[in-house]
C-alpha positions as a Markdown table, in Angstrom:
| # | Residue | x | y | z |
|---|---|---|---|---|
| 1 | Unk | 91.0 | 130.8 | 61.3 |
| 2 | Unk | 90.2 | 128.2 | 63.9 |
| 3 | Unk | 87.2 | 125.9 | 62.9 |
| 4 | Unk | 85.9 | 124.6 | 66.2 |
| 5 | Unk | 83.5 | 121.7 | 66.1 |
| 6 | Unk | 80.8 | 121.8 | 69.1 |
| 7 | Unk | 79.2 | 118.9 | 71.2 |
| 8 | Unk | 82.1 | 116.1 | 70.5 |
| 9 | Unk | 80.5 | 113.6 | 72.8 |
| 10 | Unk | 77.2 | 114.4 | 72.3 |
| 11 | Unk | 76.3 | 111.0 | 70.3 |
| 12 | Unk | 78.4 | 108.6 | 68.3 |
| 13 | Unk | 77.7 | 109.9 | 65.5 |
| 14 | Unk | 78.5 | 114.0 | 66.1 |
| 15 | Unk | 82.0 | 111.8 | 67.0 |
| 16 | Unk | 82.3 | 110.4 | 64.2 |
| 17 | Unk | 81.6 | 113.6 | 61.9 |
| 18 | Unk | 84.2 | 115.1 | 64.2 |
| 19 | Unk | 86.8 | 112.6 | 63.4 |
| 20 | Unk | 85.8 | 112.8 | 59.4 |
| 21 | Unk | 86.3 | 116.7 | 59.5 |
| 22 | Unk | 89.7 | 116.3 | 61.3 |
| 23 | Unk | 91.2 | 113.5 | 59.1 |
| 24 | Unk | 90.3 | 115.8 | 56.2 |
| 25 | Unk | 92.6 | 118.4 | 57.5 |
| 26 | Unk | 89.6 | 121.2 | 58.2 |
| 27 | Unk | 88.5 | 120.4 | 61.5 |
| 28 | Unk | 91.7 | 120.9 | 64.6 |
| 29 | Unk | 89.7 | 122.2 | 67.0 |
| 30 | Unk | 86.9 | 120.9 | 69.5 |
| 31 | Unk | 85.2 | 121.1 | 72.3 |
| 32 | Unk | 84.2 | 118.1 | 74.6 |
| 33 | Unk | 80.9 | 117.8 | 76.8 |
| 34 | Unk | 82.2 | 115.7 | 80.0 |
| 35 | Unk | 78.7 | 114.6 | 80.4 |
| 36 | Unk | 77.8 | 113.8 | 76.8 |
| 37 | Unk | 76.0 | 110.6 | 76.3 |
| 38 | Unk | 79.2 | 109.3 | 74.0 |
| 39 | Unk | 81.9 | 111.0 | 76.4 |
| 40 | Unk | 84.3 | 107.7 | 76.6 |
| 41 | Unk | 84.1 | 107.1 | 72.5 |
| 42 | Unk | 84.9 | 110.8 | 72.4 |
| 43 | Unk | 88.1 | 110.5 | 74.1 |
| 44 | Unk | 89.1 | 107.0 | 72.2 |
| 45 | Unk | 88.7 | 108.6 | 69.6 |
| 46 | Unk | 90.5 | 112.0 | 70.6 |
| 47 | Unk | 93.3 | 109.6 | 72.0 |
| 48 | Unk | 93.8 | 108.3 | 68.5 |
| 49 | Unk | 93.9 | 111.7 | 66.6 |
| 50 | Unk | 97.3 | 113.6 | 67.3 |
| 51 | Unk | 95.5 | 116.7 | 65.0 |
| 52 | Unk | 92.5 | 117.7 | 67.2 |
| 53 | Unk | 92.4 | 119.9 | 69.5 |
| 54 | Unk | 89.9 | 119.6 | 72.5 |
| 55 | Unk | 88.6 | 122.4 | 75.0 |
| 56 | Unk | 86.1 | 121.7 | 77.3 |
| 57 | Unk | 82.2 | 122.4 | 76.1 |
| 58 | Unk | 81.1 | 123.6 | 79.6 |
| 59 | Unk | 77.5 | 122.3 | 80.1 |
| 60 | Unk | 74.9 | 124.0 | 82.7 |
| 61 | Unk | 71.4 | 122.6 | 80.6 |
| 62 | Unk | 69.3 | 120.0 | 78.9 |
| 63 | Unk | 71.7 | 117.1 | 80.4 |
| 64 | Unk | 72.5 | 115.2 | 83.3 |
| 65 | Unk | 75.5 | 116.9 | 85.5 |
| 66 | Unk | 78.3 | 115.3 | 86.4 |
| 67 | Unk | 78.3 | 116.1 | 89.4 |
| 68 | Unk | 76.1 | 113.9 | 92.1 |
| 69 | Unk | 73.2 | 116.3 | 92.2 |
| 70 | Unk | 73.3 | 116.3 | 96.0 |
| 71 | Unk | 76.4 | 118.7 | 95.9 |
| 72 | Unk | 74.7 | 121.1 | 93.7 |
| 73 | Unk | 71.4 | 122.3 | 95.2 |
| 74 | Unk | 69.4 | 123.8 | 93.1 |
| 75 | Unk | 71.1 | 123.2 | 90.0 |
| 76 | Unk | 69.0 | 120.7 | 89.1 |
| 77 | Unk | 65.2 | 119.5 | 89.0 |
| 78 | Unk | 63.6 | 116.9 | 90.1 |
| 79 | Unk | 64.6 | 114.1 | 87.6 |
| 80 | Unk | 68.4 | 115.4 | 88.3 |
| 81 | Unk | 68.8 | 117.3 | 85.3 |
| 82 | Unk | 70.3 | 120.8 | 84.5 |
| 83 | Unk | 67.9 | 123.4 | 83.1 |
| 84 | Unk | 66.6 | 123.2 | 80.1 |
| 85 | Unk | 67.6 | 126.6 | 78.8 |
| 86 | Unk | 70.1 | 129.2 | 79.4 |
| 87 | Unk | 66.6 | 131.3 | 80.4 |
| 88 | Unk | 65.9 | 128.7 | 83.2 |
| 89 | Unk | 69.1 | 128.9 | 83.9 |
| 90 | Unk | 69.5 | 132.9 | 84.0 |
| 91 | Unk | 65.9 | 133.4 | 85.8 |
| 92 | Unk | 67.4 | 130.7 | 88.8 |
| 93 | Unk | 71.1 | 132.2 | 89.2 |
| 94 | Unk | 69.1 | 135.8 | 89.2 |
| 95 | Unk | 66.3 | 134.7 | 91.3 |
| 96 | Unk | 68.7 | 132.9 | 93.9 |
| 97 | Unk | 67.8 | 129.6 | 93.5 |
| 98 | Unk | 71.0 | 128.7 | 92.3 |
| 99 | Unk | 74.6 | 129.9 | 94.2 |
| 100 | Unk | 77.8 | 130.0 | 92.3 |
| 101 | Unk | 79.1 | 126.9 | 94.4 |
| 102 | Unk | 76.7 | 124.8 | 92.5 |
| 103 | Unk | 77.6 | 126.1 | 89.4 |
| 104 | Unk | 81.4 | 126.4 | 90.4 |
| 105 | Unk | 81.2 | 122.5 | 91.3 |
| 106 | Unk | 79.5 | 121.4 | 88.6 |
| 107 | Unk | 82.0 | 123.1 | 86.4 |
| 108 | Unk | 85.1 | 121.6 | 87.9 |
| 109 | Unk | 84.1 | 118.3 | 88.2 |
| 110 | Unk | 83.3 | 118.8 | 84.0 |
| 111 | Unk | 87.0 | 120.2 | 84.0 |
| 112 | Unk | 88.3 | 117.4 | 85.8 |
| 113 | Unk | 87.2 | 114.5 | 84.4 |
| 114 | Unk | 88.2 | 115.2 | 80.8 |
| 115 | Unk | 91.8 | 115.5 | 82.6 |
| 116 | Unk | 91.5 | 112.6 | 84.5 |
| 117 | Unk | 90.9 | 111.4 | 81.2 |
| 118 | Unk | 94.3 | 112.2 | 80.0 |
| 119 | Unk | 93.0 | 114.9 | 78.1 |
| 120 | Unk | 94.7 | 118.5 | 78.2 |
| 121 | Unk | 92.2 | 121.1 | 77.0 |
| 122 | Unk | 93.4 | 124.1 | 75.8 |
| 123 | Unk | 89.9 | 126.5 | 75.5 |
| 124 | Unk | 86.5 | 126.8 | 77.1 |
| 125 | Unk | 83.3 | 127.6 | 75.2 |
| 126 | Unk | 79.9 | 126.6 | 76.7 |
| 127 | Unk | 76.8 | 125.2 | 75.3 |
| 128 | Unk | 74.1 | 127.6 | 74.4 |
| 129 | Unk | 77.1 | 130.2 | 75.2 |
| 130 | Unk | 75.8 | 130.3 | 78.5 |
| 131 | Unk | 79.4 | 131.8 | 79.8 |
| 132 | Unk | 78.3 | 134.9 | 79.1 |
| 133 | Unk | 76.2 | 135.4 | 81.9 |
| 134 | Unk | 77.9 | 137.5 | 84.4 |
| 135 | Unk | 77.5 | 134.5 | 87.4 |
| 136 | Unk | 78.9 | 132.1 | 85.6 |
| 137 | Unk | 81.8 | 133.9 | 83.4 |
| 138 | Unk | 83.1 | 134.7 | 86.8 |
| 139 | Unk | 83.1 | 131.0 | 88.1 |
| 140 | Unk | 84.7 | 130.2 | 84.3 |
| 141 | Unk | 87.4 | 132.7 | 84.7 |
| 142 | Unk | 88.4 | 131.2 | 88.3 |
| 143 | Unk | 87.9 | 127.5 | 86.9 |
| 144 | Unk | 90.8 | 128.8 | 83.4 |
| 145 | Unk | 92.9 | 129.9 | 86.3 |
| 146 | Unk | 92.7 | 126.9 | 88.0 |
| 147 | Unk | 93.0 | 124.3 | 85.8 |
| 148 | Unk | 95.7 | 126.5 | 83.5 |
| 149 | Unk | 93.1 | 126.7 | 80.2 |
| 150 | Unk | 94.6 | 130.2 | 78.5 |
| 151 | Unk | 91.7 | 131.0 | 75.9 |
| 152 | Unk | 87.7 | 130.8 | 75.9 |
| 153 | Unk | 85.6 | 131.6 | 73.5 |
| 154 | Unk | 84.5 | 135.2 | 72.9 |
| 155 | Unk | 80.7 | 134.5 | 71.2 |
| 156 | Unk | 80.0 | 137.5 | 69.8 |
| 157 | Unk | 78.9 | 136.9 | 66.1 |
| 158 | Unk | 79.9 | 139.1 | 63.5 |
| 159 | Unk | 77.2 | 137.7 | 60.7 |
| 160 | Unk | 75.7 | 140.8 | 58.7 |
| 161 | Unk | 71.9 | 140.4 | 58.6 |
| 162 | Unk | 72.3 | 142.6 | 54.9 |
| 163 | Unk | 75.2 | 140.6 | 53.4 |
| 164 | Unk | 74.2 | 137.1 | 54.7 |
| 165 | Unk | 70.2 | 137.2 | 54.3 |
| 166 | Unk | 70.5 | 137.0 | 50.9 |
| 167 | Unk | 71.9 | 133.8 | 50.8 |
| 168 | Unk | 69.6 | 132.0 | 53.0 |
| 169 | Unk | 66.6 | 129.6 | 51.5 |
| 170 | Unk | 63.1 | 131.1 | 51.8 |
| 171 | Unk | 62.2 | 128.0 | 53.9 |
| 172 | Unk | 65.1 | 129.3 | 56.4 |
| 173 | Unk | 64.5 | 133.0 | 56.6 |
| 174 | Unk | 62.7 | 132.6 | 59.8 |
| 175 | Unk | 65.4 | 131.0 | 61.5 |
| 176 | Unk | 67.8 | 133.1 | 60.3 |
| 177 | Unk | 66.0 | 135.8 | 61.8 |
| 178 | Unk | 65.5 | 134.5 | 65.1 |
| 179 | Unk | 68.9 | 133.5 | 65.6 |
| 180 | Unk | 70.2 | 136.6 | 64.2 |
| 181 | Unk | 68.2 | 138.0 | 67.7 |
| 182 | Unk | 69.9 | 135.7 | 69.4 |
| 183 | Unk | 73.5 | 136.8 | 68.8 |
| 184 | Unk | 72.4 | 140.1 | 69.6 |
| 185 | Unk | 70.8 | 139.7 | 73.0 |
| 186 | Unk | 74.2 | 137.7 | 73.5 |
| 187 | Unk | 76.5 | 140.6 | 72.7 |
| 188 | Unk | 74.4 | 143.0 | 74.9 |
| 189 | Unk | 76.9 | 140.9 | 77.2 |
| 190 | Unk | 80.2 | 142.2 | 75.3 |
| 191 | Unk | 81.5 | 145.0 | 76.6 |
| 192 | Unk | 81.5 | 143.4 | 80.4 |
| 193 | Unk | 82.9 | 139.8 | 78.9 |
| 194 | Unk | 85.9 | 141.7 | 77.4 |
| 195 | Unk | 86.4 | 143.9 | 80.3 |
| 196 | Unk | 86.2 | 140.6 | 82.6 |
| 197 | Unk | 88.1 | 138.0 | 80.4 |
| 198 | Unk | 91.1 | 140.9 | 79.5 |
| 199 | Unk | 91.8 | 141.8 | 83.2 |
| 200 | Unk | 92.1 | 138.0 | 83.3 |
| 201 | Unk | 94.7 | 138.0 | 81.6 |
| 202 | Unk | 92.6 | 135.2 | 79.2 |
| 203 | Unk | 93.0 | 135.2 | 75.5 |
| 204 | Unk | 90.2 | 135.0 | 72.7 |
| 205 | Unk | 90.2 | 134.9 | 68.8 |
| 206 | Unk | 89.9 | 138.6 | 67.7 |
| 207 | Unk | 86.4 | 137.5 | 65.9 |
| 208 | Unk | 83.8 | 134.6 | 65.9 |
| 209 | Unk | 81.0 | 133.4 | 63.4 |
| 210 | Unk | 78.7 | 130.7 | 64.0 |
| 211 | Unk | 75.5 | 131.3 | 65.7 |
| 212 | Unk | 73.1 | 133.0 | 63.3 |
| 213 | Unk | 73.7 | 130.4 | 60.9 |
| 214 | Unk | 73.8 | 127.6 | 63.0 |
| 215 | Unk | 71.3 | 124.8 | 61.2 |
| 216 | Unk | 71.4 | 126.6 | 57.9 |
| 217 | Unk | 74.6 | 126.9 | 56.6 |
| 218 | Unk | 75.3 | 126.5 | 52.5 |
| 219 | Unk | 78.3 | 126.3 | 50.4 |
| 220 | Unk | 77.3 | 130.4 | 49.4 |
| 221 | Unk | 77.5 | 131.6 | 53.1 |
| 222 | Unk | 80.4 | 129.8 | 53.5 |
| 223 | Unk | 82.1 | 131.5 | 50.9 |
| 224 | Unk | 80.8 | 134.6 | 51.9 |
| 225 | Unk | 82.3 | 134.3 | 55.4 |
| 226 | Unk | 85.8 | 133.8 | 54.2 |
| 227 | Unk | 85.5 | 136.2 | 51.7 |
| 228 | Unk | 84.9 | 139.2 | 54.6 |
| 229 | Unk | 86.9 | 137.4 | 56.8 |
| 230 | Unk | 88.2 | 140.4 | 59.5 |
| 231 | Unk | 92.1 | 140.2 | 59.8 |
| 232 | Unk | 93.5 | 138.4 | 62.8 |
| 233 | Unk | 92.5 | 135.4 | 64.4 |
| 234 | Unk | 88.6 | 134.4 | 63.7 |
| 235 | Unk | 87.0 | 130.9 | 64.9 |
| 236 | Unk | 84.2 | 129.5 | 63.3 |
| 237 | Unk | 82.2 | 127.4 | 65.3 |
| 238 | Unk | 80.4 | 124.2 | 63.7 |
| 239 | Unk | 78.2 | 121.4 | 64.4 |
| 240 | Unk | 79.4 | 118.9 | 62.2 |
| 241 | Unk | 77.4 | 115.4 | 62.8 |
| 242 | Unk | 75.6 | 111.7 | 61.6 |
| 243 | Unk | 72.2 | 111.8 | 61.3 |
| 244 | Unk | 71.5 | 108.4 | 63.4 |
| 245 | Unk | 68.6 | 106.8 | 65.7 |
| 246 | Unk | 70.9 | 108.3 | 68.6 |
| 247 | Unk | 70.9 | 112.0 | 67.8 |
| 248 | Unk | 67.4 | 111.5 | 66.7 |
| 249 | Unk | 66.4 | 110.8 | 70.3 |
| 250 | Unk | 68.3 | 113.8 | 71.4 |
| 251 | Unk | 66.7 | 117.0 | 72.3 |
| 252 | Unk | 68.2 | 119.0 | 69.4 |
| 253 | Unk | 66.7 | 121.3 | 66.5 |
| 254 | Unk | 70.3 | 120.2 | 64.7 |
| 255 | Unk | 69.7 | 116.5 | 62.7 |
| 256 | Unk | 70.2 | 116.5 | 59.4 |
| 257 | Unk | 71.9 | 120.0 | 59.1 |
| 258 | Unk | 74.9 | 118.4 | 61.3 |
| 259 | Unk | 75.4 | 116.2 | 58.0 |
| 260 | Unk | 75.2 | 119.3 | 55.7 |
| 261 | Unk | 77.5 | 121.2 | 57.7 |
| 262 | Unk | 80.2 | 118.0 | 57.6 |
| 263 | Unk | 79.8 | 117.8 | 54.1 |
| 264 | Unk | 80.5 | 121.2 | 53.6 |
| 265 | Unk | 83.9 | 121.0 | 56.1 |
| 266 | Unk | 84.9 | 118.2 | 54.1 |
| 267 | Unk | 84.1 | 119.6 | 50.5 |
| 268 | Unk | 87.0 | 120.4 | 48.0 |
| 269 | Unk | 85.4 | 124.2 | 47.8 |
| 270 | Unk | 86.4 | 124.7 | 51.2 |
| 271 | Unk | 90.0 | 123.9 | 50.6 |
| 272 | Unk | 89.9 | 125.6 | 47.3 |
| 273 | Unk | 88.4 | 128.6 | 48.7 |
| 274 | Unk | 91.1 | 128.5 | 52.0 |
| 275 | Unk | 93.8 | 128.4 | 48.9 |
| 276 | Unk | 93.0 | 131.1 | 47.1 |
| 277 | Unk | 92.4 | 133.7 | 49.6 |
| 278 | Unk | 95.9 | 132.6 | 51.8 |
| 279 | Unk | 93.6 | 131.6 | 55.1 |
| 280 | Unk | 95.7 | 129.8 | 57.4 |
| 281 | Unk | 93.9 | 127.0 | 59.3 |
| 282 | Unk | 94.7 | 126.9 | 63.2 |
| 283 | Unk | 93.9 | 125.5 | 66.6 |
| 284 | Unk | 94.2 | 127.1 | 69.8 |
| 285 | Unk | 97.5 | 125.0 | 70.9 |
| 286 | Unk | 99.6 | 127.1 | 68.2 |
| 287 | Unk | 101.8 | 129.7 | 70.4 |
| 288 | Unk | 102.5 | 132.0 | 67.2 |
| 289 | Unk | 98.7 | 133.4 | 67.4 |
């Protein structure tokens, strides 16, 4: 199992949760917004930990590009932001009003700072999972070509409505619901993102967990997701974090959950669990997967 921890370089704080998960032994993997508002503690601090493994958490809403908006037409609005959702985002790429060499130049230039920050990334995932969309998964696949990235995340949640439900609080049923939704409009993308990505010649874990129970995970659903775990390679994606003024400013539904989930990375049940059942923690720089 590869535990991936989203949004390193989102604040301070989400870094330093990060860093906490991966000194405990839990956390090897993560993925690294290039135009997250703590970006240059994010590789300090990446620079410093042999045991993490960064990909690159491609970005194409809510923040400020990389890029100088002028080279990407349309990408952005008026204040020089990326859309605010992967709707936005979707209704512009389908209406026209954004071409694949905005989105293709935005995504490099994310590519190609981290490296010309010394950092080798080994895997792509996007925020909001936005990689999915036919437009853009094609300008991904040309961009792990490029830059020599061999896997990218396959987002298609395998979370059981029946054998998870039960162990959500009342106060989080709703949510659990609605992001349950989510993950499926998202796999209506599956059969054409493993067609795409295995012509490729890209790899991606056999299995992934993550977004139905983003914000409300508990010690129970953890347990319950390595006790079904599928065999072969799963990641679990995570949003480990620290509460702070800086994510609170942030235009994020995830505060204090971020805390919850690192507490739960870090907890003794997850080793003891890991233990008994003979799961073997990975990262997406080990050749024997």
């Amino acid at each position: 199992m590869i535990i991936n921890g989203d949004d390193l370089g989102y604040t301070t704080g989400v870094n330093q949760a990060i860093r906490e998960c991966s000194v405990a032994g839990m956390l090897r993997s993560a993925t690294l917004m290039a135009n997250g508002y703590a970006f240059d503690h994010a590789v300090a601090m990446v620079r410093s930990n042999e045991n993490l493994d960064v990909g690159v958490h491609l970005v194409l809403t809510e923040l400020p590009p990389v890029s100088s908006p002028a080279k990407i037409c349309g990408l952005t609005d008026k204040r020089g932001n990326l859309p605010g959702t992967p709707r936005e985002l979707m209704t512009s790429l389908l209406g026209g009003r954004i071409n694949r060499d905005a989105v293709r130049q935005e995504l490099s230039s994310q590519i190609s700072k981290i490296l010309d920050h010394g950092l080798h990334p080994t895997h792509l995932d996007s925020h909001k999972h936005v990689h999915v969309i036919p437009q853009v998964l094609e300008t991904v696949v040309e961009l792990a070509h490029k830059f020599s990235i061999p896997w990218i995340r396959s987002p298609f949640d395998g979370t059981s409505f029946f054998r998870f439900g039960r162990l959500i609080v009342r106060e989080s049923k709703s949510s659990f619901c609605l992001q349950l939704l989510k993950a499926k409009l998202i796999g209506a993308f599956r059969t054409s993102f493993n067609k795409r990505i295995g012509g490729a010649g890209l790899r991606a874990p056999d299995h992934f967990f993550g977004i139905s129970l983003t914000g409300i995970w508990n010690e129970a659903a953890m347990i319950q997701l390595l006790e079904e775990l599928p065999p072969g390679v799963t990641e679990w994606m995570v949003h480990p974090g620290n509460c702070d003024g800086d994510l609170e400013r942030m235009n994020t539904r995830l505060l204090e959950q971020r805390e919850k989930e690192r507490d739960l990375l870090i907890s003794s049940e997850l080793q003891k669990q890991l233990a008994r059942r003979g799961i073997t923690l990975s990262s997406f720089r080990r050749e024997d997967m």
